[in-house]
N, CA, C and O atoms as a Tinker XYZ file with bonds, in Angstrom:
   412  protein
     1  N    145.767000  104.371000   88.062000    73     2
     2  CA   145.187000  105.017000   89.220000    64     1     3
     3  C    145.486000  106.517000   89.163000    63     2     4     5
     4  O    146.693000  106.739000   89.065000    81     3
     5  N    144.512000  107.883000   89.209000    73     3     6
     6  CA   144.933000  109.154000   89.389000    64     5     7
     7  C    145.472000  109.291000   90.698000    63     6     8     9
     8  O    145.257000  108.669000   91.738000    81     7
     9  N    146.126000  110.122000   90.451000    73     7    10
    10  CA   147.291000  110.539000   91.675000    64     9    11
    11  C    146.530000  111.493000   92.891000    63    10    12    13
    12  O    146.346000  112.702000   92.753000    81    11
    13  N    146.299000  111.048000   93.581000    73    11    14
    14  CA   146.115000  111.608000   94.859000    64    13    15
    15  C    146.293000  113.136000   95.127000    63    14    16    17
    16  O    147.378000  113.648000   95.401000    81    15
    17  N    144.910000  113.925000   95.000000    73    15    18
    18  CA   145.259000  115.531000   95.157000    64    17    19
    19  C    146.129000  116.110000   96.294000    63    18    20    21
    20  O    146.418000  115.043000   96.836000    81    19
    21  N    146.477000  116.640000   96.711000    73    19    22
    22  CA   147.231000  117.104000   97.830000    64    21    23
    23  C    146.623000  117.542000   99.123000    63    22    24    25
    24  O    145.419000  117.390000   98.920000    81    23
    25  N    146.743000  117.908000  100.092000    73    23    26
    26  CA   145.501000  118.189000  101.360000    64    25    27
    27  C    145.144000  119.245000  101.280000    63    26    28    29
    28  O    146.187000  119.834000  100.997000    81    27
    29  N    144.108000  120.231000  101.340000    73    27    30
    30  CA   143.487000  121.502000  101.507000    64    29    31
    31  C    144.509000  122.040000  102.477000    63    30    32    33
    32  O    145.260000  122.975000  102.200000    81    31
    33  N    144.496000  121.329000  103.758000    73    31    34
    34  CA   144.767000  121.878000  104.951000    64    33    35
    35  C    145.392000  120.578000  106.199000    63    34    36    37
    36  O    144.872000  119.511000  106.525000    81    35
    37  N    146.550000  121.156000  106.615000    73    35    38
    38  CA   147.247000  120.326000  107.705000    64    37    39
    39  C    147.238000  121.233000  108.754000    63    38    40    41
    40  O    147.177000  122.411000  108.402000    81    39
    41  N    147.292000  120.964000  110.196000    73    39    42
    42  CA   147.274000  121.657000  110.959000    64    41    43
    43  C    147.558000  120.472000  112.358000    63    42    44    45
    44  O    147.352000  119.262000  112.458000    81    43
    45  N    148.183000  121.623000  113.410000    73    43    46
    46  CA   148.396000  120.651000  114.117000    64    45    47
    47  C    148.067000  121.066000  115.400000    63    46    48    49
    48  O    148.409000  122.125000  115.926000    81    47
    49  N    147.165000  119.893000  116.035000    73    47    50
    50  CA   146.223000  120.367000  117.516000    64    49    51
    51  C    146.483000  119.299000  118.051000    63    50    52    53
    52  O    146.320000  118.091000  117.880000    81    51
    53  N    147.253000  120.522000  119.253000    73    51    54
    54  CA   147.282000  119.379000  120.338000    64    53    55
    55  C    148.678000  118.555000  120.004000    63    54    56    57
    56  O    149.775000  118.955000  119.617000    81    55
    57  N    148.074000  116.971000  120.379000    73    55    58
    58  CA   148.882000  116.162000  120.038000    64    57    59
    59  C    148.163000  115.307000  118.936000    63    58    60    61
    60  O    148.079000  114.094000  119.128000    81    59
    61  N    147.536000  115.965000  117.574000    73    59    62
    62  CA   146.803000  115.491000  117.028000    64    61    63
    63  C    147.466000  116.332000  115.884000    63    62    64    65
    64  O    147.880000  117.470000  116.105000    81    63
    65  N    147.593000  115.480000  114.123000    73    63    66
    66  CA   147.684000  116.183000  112.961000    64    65    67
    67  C    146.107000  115.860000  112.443000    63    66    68    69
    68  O    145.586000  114.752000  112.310000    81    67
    69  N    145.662000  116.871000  112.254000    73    67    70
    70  CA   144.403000  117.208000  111.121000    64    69    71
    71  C    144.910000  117.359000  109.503000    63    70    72    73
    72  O    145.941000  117.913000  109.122000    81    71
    73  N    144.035000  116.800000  108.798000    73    71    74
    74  CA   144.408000  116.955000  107.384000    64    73    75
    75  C    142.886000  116.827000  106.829000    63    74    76    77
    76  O    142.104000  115.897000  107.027000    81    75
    77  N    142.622000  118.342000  105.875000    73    75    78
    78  CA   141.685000  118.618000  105.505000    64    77    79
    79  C    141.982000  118.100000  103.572000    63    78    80    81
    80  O    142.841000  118.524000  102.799000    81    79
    81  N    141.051000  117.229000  103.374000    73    79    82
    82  CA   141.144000  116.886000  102.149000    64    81    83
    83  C    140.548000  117.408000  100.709000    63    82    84    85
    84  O    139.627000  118.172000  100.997000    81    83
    85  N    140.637000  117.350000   99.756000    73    83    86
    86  CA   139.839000  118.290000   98.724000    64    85    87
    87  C    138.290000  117.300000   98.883000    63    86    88    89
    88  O    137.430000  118.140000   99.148000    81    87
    89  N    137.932000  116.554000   98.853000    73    87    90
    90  CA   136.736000  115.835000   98.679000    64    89    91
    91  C    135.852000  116.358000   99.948000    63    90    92    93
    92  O    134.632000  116.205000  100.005000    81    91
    93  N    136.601000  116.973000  100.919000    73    91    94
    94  CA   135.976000  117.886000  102.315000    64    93    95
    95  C    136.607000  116.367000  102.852000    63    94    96    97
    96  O    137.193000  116.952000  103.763000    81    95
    97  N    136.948000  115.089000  103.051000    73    95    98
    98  CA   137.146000  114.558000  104.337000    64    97    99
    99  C    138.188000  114.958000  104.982000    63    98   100   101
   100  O    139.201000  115.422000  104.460000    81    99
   101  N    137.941000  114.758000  106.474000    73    99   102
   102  CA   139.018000  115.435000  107.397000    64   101   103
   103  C    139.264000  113.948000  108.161000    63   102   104   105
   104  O    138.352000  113.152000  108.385000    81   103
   105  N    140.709000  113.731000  108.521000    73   103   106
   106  CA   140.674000  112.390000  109.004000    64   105   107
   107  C    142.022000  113.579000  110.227000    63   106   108   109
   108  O    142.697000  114.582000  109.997000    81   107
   109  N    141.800000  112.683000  111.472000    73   107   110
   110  CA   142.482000  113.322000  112.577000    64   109   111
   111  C    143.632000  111.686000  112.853000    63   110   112   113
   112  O    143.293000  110.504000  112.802000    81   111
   113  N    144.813000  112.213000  113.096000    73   111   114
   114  CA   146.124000  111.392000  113.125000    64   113   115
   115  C    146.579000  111.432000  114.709000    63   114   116   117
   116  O    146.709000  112.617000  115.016000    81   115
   117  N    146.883000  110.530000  115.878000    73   115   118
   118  CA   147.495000  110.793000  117.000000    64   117   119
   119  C    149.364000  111.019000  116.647000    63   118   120   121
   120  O    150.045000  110.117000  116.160000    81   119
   121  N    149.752000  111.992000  116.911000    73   119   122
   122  CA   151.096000  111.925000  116.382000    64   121   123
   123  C    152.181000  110.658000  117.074000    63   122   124   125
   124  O    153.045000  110.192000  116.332000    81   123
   125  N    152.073000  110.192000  118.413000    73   123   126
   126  CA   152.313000  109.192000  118.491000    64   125   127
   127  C    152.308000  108.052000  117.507000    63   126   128   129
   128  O    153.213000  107.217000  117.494000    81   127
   129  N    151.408000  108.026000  116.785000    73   127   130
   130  CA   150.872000  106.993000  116.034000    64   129   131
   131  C    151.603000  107.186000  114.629000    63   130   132   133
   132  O    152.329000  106.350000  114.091000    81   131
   133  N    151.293000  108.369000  114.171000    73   131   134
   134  CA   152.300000  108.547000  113.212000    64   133   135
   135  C    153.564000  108.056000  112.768000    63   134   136   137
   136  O    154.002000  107.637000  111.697000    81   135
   137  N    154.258000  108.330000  114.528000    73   135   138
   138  CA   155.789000  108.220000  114.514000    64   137   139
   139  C    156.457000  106.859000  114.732000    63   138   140   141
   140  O    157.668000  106.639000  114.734000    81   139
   141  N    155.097000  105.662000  114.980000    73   139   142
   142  CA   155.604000  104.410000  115.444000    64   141   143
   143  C    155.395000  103.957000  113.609000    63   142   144   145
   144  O    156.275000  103.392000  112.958000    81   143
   145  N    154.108000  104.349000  113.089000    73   143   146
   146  CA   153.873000  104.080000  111.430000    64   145   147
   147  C    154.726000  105.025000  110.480000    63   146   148   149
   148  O    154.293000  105.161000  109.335000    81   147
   149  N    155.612000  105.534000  110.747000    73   147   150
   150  CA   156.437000  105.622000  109.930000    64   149   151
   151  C    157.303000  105.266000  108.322000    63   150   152   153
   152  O    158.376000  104.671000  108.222000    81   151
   153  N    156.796000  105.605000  107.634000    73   151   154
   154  CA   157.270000  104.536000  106.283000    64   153   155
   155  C    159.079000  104.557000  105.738000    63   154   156   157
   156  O    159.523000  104.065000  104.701000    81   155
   157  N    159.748000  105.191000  106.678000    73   155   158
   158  CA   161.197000  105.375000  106.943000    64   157   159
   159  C    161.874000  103.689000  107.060000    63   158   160   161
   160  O    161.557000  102.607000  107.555000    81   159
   161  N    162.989000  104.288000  106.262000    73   159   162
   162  CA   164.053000  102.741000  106.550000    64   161   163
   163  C    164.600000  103.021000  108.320000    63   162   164   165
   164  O    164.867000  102.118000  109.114000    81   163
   165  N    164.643000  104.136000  108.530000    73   163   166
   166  CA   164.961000  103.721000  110.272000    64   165   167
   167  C    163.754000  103.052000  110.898000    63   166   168   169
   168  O    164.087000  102.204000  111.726000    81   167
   169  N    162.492000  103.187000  110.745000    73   167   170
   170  CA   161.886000  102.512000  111.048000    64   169   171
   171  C    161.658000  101.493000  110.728000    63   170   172   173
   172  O    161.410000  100.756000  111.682000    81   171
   173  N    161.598000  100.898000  109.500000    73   171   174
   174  CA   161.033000   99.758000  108.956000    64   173   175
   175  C    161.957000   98.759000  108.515000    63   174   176   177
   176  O    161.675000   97.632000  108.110000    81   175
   177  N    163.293000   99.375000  108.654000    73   175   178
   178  CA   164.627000   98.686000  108.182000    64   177   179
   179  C    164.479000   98.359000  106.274000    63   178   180   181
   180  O    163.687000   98.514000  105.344000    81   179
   181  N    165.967000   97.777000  106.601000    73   179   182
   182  CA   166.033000   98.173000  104.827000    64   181   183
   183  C    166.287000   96.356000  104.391000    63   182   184   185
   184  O    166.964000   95.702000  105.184000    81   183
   185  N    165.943000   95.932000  103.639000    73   183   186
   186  CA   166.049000   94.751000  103.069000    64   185   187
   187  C    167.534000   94.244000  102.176000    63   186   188   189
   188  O    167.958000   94.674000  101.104000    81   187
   189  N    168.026000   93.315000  102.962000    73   187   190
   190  CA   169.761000   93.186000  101.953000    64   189   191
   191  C    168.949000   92.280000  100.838000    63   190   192   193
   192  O    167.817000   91.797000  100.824000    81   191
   193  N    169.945000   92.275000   99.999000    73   191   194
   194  CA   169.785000   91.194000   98.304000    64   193   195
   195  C    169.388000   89.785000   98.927000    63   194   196   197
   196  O    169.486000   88.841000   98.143000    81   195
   197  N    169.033000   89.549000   99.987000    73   195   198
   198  CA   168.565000   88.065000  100.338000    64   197   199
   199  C    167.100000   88.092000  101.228000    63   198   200   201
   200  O    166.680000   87.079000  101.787000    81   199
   201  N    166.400000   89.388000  101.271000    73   199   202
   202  CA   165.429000   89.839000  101.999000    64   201   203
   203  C    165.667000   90.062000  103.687000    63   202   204   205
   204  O    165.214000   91.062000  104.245000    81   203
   205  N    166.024000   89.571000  104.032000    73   203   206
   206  CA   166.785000   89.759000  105.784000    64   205   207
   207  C    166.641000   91.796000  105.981000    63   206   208   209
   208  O    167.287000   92.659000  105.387000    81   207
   209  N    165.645000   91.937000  106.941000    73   207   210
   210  CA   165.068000   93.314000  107.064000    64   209   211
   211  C    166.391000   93.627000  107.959000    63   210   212   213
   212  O    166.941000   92.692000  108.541000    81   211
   213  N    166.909000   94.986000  108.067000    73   211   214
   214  CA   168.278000   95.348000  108.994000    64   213   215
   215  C    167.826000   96.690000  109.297000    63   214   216   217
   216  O    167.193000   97.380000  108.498000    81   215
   217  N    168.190000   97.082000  110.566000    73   215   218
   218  CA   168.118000   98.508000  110.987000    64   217   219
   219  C    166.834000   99.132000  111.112000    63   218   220   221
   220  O    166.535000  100.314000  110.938000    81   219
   221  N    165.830000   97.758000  111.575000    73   219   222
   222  CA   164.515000   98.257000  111.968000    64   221   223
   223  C    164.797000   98.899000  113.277000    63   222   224   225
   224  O    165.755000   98.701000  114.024000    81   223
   225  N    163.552000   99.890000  113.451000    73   223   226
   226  CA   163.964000  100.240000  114.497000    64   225   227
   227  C    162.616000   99.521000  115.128000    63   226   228   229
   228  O    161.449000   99.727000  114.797000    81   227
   229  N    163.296000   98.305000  116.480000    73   227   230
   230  CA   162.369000   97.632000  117.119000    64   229   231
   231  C    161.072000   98.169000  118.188000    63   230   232   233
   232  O    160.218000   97.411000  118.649000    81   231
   233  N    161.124000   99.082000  118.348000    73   231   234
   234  CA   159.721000  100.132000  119.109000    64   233   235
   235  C    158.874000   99.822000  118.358000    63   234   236   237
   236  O    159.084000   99.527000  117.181000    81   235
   237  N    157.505000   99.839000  119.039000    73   235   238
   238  CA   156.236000   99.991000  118.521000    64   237   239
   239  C    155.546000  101.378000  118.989000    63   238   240   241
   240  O    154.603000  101.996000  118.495000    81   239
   241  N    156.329000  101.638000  120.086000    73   239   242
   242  CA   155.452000  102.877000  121.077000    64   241   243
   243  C    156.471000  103.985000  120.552000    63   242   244   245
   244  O    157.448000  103.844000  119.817000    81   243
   245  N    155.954000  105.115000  121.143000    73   243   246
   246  CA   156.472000  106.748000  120.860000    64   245   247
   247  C    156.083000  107.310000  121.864000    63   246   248   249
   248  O    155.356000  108.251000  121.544000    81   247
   249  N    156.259000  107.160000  123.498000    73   247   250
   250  CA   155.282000  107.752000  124.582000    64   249   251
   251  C    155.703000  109.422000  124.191000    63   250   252   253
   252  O    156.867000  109.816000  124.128000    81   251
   253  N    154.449000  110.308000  123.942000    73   251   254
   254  CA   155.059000  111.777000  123.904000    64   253   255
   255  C    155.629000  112.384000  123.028000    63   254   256   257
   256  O    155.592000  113.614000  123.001000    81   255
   257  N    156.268000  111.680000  122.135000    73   255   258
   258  CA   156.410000  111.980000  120.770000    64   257   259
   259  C    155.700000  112.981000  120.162000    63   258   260   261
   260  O    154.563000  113.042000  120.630000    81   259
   261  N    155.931000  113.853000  119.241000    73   259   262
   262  CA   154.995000  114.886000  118.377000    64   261   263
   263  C    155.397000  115.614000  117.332000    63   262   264   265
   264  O    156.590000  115.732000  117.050000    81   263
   265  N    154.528000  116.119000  116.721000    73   263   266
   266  CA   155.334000  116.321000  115.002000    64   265   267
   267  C    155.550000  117.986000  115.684000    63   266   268   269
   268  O    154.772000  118.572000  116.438000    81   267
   269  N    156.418000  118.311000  115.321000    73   267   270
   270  CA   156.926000  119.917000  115.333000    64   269   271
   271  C    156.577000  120.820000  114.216000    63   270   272   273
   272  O    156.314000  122.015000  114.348000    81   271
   273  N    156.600000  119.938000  112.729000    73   271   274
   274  CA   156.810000  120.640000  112.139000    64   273   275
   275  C    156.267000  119.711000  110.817000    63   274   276   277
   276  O    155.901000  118.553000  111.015000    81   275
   277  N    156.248000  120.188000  109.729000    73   275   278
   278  CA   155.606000  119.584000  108.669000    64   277   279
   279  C    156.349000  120.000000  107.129000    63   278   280   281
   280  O    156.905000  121.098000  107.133000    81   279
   281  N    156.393000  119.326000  106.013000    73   279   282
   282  CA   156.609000  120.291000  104.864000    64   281   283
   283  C    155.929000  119.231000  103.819000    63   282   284   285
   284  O    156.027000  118.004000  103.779000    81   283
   285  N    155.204000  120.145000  102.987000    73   283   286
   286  CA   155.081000  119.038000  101.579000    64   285   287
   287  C    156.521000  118.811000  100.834000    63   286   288   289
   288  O    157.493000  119.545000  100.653000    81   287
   289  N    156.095000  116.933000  100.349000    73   287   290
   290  CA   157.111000  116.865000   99.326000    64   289   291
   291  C    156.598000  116.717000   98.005000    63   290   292   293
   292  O    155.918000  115.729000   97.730000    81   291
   293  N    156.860000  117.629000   97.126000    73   291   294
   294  CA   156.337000  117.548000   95.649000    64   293   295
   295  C    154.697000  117.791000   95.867000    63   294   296   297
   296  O    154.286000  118.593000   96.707000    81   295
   297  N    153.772000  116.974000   94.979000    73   295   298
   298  CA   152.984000  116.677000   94.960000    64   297   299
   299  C    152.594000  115.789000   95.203000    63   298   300   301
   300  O    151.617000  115.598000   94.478000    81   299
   301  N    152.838000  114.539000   96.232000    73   299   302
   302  CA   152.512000  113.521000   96.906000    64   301   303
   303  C    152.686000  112.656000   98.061000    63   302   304   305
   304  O    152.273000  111.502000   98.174000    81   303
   305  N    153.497000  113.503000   99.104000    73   303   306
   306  CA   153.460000  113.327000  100.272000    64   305   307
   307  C    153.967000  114.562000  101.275000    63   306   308   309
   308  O    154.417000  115.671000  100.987000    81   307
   309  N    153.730000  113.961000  102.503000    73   307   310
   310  CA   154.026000  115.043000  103.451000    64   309   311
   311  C    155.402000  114.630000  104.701000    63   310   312   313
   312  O    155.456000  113.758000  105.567000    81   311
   313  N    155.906000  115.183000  104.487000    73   311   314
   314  CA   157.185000  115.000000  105.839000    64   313   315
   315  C    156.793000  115.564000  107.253000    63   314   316   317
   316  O    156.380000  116.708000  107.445000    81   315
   317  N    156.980000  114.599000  108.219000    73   315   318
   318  CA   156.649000  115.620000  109.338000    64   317   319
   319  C    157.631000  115.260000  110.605000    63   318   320   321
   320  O    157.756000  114.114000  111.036000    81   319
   321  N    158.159000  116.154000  111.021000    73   319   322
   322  CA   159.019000  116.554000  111.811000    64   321   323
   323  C    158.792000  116.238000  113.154000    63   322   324   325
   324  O    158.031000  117.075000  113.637000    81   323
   325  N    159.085000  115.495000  113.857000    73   323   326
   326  CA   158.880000  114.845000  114.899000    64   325   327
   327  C    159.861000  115.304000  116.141000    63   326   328   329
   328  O    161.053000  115.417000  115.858000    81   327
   329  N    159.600000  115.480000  117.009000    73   327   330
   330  CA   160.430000  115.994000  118.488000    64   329   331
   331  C    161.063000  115.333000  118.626000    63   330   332   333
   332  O    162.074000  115.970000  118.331000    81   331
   333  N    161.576000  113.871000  119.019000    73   331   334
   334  CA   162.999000  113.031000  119.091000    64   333   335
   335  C    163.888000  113.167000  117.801000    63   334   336   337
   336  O    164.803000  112.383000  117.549000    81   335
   337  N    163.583000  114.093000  117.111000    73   335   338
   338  CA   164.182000  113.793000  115.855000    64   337   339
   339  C    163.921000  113.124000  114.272000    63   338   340   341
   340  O    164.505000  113.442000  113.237000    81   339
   341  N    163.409000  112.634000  114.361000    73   339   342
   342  CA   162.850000  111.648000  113.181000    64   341   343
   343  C    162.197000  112.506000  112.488000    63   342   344   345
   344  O    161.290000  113.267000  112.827000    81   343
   345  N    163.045000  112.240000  110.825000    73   343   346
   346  CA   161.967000  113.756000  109.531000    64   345   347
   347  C    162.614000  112.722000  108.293000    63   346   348   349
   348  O    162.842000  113.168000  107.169000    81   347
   349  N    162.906000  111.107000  108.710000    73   347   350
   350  CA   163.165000  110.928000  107.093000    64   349   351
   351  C    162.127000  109.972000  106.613000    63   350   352   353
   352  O    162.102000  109.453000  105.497000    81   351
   353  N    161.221000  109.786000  107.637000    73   351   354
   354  CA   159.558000  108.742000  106.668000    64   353   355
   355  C    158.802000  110.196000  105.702000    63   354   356   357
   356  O    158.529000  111.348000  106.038000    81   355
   357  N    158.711000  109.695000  104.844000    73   355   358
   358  CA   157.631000  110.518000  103.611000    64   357   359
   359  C    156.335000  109.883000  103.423000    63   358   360   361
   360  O    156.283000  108.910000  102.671000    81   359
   361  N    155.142000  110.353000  104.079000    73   359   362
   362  CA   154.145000  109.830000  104.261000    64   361   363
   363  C    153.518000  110.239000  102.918000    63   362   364   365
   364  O    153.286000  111.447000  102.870000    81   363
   365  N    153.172000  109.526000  101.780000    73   363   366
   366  CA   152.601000  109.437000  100.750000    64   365   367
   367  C    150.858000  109.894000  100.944000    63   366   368   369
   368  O    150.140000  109.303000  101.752000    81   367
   369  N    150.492000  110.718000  100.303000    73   367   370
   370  CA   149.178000  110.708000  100.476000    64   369   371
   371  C    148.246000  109.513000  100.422000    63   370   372   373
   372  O    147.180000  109.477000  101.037000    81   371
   373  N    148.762000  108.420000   99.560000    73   371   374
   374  CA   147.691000  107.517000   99.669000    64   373   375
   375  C    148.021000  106.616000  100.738000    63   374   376   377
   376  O    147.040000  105.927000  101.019000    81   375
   377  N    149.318000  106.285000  101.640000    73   375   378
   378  CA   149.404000  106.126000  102.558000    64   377   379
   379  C    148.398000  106.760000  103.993000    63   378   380   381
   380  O    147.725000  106.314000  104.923000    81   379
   381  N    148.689000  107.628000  103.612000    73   379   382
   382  CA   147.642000  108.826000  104.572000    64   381   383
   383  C    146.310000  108.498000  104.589000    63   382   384   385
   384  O    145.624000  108.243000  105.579000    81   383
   385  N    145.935000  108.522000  103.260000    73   383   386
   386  CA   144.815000  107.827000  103.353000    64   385   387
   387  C    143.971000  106.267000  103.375000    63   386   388   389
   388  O    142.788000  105.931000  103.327000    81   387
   389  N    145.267000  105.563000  103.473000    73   387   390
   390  CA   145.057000  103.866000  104.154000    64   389   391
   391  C    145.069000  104.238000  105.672000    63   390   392   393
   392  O    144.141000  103.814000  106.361000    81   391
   393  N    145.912000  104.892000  106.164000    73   391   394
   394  CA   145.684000  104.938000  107.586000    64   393   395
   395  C    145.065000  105.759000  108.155000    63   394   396   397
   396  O    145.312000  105.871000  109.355000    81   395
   397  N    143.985000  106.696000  107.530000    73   395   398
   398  CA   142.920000  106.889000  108.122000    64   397   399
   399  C    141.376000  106.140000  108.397000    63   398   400   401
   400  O    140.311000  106.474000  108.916000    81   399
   401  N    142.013000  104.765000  107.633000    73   399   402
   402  CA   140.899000  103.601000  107.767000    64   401   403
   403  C    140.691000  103.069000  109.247000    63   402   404   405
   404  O    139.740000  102.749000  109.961000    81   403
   405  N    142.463000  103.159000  109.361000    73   403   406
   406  CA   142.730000  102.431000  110.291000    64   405   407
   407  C    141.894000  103.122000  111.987000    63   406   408   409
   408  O    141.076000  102.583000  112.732000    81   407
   409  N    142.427000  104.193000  112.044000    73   407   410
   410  CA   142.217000  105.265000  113.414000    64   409   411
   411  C    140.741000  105.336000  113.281000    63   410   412
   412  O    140.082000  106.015000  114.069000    81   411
């Protein structure tokens, strides 16, 4: 599979992340939404040697939540900085782009 180009353009409106893609698609993110889909072991918990998930974090909601802040990592995902705190999910571009199927 080729590796996923990087975004033209991120920007952040509102309570909304925009991400402008090289192919021109633009897919719009609720940052709420972001922060409950998270691909972080605080969120998603971490799996012991017997599969048993630990240290999920049980929320589904984020009322108000919002990204502050953003940084690329490398060449294949984006970190984004969230107002309660939360900056350790690394949203993979092709992640990014499964869940713009979704919204």
């Amino acid at each position: 599979m080729a590796a996923i180009p990087p975004p033209e353009a991120i920007s952040l409106i509102g309570d909304t992340v925009a991400i402008k893609w090289p192919d021109g698609q633009e897919d719009y993110f609720p940052m709420e939404r972001l922060r409950a889909l998270s691909p972080s072991a605080d969120n998603i918990g971490e799996p012991d040697i017997f599969g048993n998930i630990h240290g999920a974090d049980p929320r589904t909601e984020f009322p108000g939540v919002t990204v502050t802040d953003f940084e690329l990592v490398g060449r294949y995902a984006v970190r984004f900085i969230f107002s309660d705190g939360h900056q350790t999910g690394l949203f993979s571009f092709e992640y990014l782009l499964e869940l713009s199927k979704e919204m």
